[in-house]
C-alpha positions as CSV (number, residue, x, y, z in Angstrom):
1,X,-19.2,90.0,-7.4
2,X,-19.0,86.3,-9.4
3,X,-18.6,83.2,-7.8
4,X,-15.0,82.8,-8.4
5,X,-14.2,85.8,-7.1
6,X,-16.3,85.8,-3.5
7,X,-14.5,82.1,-3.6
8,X,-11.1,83.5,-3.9
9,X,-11.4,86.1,-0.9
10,X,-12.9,82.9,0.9
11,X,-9.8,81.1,0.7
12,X,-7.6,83.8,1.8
13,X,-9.8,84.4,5.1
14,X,-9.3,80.7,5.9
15,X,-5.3,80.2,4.2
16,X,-3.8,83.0,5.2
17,X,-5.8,84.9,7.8
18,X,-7.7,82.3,10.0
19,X,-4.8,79.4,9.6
20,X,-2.0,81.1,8.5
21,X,-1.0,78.4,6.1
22,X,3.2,77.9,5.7
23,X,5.8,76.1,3.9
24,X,5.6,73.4,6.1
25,X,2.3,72.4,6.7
26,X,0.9,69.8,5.0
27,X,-3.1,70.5,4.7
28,X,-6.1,68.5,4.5
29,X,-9.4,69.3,3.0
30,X,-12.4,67.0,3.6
31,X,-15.4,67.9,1.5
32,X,-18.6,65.5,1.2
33,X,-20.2,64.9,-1.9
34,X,-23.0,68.3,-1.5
35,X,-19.9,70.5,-0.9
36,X,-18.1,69.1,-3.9
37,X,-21.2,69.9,-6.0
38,X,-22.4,73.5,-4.5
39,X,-18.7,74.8,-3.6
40,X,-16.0,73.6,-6.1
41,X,-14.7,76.8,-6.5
42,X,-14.3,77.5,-2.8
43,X,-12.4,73.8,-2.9
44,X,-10.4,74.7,-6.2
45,X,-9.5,78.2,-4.6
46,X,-8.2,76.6,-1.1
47,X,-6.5,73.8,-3.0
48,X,-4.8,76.8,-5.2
49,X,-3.4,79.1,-2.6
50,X,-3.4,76.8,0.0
51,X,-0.4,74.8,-3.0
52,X,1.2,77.9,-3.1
53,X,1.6,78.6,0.7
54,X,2.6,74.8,2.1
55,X,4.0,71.9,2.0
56,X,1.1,69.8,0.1
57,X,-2.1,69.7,0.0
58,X,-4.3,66.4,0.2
59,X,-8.5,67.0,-1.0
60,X,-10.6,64.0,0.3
61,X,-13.7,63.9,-0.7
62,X,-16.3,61.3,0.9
63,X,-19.8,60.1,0.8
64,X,-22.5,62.1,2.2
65,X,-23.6,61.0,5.6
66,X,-27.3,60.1,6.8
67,X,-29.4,61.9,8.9
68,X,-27.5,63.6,11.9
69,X,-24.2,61.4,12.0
70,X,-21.2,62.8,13.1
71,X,-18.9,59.5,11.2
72,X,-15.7,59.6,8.4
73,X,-14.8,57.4,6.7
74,X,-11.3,55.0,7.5
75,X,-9.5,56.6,4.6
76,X,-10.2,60.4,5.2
77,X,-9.4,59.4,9.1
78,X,-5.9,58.2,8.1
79,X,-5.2,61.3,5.8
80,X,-5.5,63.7,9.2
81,X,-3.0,61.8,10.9
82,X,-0.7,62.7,7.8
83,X,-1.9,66.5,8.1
84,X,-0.7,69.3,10.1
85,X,-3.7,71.5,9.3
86,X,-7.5,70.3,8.4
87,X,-10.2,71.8,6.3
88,X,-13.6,70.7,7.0
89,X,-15.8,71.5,4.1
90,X,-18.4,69.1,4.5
91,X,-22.4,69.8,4.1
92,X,-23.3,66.3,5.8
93,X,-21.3,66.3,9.2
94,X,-19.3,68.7,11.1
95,X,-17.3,65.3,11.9
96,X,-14.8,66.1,9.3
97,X,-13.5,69.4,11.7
98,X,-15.2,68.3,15.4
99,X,-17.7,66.3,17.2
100,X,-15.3,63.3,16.3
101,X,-12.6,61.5,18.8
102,X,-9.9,61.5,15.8
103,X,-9.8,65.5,14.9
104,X,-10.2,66.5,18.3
105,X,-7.6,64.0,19.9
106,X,-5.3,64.8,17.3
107,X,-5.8,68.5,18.1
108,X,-5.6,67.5,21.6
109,X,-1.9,66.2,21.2
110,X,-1.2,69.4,19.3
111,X,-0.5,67.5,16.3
112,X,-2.6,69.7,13.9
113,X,-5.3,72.9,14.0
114,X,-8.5,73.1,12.3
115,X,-10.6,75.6,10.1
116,X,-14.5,74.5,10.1
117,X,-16.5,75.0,7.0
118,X,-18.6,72.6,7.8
119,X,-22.4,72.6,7.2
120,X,-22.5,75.8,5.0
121,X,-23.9,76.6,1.4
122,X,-21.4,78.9,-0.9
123,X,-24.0,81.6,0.0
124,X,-23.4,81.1,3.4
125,X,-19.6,80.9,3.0
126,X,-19.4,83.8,0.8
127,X,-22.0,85.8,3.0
128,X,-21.3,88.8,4.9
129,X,-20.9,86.7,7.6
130,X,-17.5,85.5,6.4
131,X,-16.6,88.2,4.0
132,X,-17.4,91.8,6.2
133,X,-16.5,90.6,10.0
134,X,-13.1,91.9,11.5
135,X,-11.7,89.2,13.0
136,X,-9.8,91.4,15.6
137,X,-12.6,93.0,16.8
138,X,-15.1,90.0,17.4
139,X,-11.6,88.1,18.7
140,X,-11.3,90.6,21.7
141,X,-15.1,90.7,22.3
142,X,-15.2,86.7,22.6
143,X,-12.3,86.7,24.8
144,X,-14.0,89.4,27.3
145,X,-17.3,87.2,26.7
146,X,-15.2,84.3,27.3
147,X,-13.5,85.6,30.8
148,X,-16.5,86.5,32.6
149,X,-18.5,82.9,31.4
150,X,-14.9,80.9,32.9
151,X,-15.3,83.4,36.1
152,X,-18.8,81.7,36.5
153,X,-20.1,78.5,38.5
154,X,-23.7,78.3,37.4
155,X,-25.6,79.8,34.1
156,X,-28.9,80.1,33.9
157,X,-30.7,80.8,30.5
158,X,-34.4,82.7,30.7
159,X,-36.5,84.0,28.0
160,X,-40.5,85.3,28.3
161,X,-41.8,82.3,25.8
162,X,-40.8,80.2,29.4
163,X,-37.0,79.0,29.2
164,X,-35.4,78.6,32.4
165,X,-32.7,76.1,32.4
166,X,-30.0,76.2,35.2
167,X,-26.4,74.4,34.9
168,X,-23.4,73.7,37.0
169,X,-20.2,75.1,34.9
170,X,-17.8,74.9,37.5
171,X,-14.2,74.0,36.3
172,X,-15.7,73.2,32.7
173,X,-13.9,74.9,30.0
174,X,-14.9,78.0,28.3
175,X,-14.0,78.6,25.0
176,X,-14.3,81.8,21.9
177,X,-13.8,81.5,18.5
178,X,-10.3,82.5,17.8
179,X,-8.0,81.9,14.5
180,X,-6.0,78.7,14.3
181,X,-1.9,79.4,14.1
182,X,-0.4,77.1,15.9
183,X,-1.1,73.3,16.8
184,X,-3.8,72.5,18.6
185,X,-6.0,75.4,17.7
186,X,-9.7,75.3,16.5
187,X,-11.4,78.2,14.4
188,X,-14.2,78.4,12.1
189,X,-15.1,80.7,9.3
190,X,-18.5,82.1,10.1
191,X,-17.6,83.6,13.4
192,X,-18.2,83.1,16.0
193,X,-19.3,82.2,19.0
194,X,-18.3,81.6,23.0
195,X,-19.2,78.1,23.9
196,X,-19.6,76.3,27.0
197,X,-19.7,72.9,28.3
198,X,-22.3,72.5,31.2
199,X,-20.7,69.8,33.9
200,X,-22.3,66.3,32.7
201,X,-25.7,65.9,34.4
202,X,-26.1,69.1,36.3
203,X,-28.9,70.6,33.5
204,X,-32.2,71.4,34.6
205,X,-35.2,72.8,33.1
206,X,-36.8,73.8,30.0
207,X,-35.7,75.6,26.8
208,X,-38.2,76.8,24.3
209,X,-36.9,77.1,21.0
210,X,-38.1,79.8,18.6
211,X,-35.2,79.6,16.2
212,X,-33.5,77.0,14.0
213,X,-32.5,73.8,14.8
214,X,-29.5,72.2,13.0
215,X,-30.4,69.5,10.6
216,X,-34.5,70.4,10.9
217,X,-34.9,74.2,10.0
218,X,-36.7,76.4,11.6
219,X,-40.0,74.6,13.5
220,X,-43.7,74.9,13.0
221,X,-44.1,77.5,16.4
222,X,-42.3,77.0,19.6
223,X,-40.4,73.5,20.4
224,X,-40.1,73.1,24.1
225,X,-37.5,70.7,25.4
226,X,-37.4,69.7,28.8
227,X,-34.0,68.7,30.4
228,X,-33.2,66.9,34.0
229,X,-30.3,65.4,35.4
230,X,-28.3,66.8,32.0
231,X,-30.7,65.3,29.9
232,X,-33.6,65.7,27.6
233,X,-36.7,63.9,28.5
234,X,-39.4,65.5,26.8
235,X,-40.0,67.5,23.4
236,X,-43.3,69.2,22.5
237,X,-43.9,71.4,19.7
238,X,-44.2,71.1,15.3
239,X,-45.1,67.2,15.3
240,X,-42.8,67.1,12.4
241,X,-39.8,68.0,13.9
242,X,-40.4,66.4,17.3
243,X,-41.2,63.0,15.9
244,X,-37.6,63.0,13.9
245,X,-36.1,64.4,16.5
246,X,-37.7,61.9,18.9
247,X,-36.3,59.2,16.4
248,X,-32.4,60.6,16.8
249,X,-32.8,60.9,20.4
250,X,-33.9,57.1,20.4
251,X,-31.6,55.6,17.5
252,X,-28.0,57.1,18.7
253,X,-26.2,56.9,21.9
254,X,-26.4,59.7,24.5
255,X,-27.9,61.9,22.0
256,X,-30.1,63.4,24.9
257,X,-27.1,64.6,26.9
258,X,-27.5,68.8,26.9
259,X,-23.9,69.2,25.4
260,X,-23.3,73.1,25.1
261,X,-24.8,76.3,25.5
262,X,-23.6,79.2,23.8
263,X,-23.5,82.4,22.7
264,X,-23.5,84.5,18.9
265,X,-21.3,87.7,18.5
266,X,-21.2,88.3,15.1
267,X,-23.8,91.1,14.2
268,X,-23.4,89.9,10.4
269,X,-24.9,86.6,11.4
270,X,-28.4,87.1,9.6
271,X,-29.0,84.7,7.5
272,X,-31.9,82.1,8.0
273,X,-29.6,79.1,7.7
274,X,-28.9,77.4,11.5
275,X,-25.2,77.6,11.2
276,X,-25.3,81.3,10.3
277,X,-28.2,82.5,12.5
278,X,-27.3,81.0,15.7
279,X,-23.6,83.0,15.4
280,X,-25.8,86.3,15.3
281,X,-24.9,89.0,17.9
282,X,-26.7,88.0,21.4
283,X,-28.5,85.0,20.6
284,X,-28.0,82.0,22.4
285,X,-27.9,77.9,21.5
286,X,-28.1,75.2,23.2
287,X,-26.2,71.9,21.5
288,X,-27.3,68.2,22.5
289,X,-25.5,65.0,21.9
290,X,-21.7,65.4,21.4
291,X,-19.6,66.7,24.0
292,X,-16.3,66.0,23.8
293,X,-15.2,69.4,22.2
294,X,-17.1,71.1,25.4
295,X,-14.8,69.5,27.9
296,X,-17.0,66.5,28.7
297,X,-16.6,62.8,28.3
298,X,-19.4,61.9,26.3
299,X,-19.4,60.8,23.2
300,X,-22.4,60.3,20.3
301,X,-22.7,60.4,16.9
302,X,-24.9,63.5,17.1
303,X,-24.9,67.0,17.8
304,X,-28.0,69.1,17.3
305,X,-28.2,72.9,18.2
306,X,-31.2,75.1,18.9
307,X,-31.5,78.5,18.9
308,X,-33.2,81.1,20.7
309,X,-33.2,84.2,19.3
310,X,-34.1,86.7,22.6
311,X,-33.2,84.7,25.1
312,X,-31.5,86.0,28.8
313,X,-28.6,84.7,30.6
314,X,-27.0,85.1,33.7
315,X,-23.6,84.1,35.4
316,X,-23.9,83.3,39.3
317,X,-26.9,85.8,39.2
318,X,-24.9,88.4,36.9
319,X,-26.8,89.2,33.4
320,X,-24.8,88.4,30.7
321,X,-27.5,88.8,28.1
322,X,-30.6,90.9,28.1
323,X,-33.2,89.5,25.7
324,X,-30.7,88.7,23.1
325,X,-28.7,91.7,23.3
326,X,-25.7,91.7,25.4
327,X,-25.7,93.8,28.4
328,X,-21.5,95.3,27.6
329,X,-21.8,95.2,24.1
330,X,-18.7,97.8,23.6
331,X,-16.8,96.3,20.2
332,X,-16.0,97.5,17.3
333,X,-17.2,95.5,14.3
C-alpha cells in the first residue's frame, strides 16, 4: 500500500470515525515543522476530507520545540479559541492536543474536542496500530479497565526487576481512550490506553524501567527511579539518559511530580517507538511532570513517560495486571 493511500484511510479514522467531523465544525490542525516534512500527505489528506465534511478548516504549522517542552506558540493558541475541533499533529510537543492549560481548558468549557497525533512518525500513524484496531472493541475493554481502576483507592505497581510504587487514587479521575463526538471529548489515534492521575504527593517507591522513555528511547539496561512524597528524587541507570534527564528534572518546574500511571490495551501496539509501545496490550507507564490532564493541579512544561513492559498492578489489593498481561483479558480485537 503507497503512502497516499495508508494517508487517506488515516484521515478517515480520525475525520469521520474518531471525531466525526460535520458541517459545522470549524477544525484546527497544528503540525510542527518534523510533521510537516515526514507527514504531508497525512496533513493534505485531513485538510482534504476534513474541507469536504465542515465548516473550514484552518492548518497551522509552527516551529519545532526544544528538548521536552510542552509550549505553542501565541498565534496557533488564538486559532483554537476560533476551532470547534483540534488536530494535533505535531512531532515536537504533545502541547498542540494536551499537557497545555489552553487545549485542555478549552475542552474543559466544552468549547471544542481533540484528536492527538502527536509525537508519531507516518510509520507510526499508518502502523497497524492505527490502521487494524476496532475501535469498538478496545472502547468497551477500556471502559471495563476504566470502572474497576475508578472503584479503587490505592494502586500499587510491582514487577520482579524491583518496582513497587504505591499511590493514593482516591476521588482522582479515571479515564480510557474513547472517540471524540461531542465537545469536550479527548481521543487519540494510536489507541489506547486507561490513564490515571495519582492524588498529588501520595507516590511512593521505586519504578524500574525496562522500556522506552518518551523523548530518550529505550535506555542502556534498567533506569530505576525512586519517588517519595509524589516525587522523584533519585535516577540511576544508562548515564546518558540519567544525566539529560537529570538536566529536565532540574531546568523545568515541577517536572519531578509522578503525573500518571497507566495502562496499554491495544495488542497492535508493537512497534519500538515510545508512543506506540507503551499503548501495547498489558504494559504499564508511568508519566512525570504534567498533570493537569490527570485531574491534578500541577502544571510544567514537561511530561515524560516510562514504560514497563511486565510490570503487575493491583487495585486495593485486587490484581489488575499479571506481569504485563491482564488478569480478564476477555475482548474482542
Amino acid at each position: 500500500m503507497g503512502r497516499t493511500r495508508k494517508a487517506t484511510r488515516v484521515a478517515y479514522r480520525a475525520a469521520v470515525e474518531l471525531l466525526a467531523i460535520g458541517a459545522e465544525d470549524d477544525v484546527l490542525i497544528v503540525a510542527d515543522e518534523s510533521a510537516t516534512e515526514d507527514c504531508q500527505e497525512i496533513i493534505d489528506a485531513l485538510a482534504g476530507l476534513s474541507t469536504e465534511l465542515a465548516n473550514s478548516v484552518v492548518v497551522c504549522t509552527m516551529n519545532d520545540t526544544a528538548g521536552d517542552s510542552e509550549t505553542i506558540p501565541p498565534g496557533v493558541i488564538q486559532a483554537m479559541h476560533e476551532a470547534s475541533v483540534l488536530v494535533g499533529l505535531t512531532q515536537t510537543t504533545s502541547a498542540s492536543f494536551t499537557h497545555h492549560d489552553v487545549p485542555l481548558g478549552l475542552r474543559a468549557d466544552e468549547e471544542l474536542r481533540a484528536l492527538g497525533m502527536t509525537k508519531r512518525s507516518f510509520s507510526d500513524l499508518t502502523s497497524p496500530t492505527v490502521l487494524d484496531v476496532d475501535f469498538g472493541a478496545l472502547t468497551r475493554f477500556g471502559a471495563r479497565v476504566r470502572d474497576q481502576v475508578a472503584a479503587a483507592s490505592e494502586i500499587r505497581v510491582t514487577s520482579e526487576r524491583g518496582t513497587d510504587l504505591v499511590a493514593n487514587i482516591d476521588g482522582m479521575p479515571s479515564m480510557s481512550t474513547a472517540v471524540a463526538h461531542t465537545p469536550g471529548d479527548i481521543t487519540v489515534i494510536g489507541w489506547g490506553e486507561v490513564y490515571q492521575g495519582p492524588v498529588v504527593g501520595t507516590a511512593e517507591g521505586t519504578v524500574v524501567i525496562d522500556g522506552p522513555i518518551l523523548g530518550y528511547g529505550w535506555p542502556n539496561g534498567e533506569v530505576e527511579i525512586v519517588i517519595e512524597s509524589g516525587e522523584v528524587r533519585a535516577l540511576d541507570g544508562d548515564p546518558q539518559i540519567v544525566t539529560a534527564l537529570e538536566t529536565t528534572l532540574d531546568e523545568n518546574e515541577n517536572a519531578r511530580n509522578l503525573a500518571e500511571v497507566a495502562f496499554g490495551i491495544n495488542p497492535y501496539a508493537n512497534r519500538r517507538s515510545t508512543s506506540i509501545w507503551k499503548k501495547g496490550r498489558g504494559r504499564t507507564h508511568i508519566g512525570i511532570g504534567n498533570g493537569l490532564i490527570y485531574g491534578q493541579d500541577v502544571d510544567s512544561p514537561v511530561h515524560i513517560d516510562f514504560v514497563m513492559n511486565d510490570a503487575s498492578v493491583t487495585l486495593d489489593g485486587t490484581q489488575l495486571i499479571d506481569s504485563g498481561s491482564f488478569v480478564d483479558d476477555e475482548v474482542e480485537a
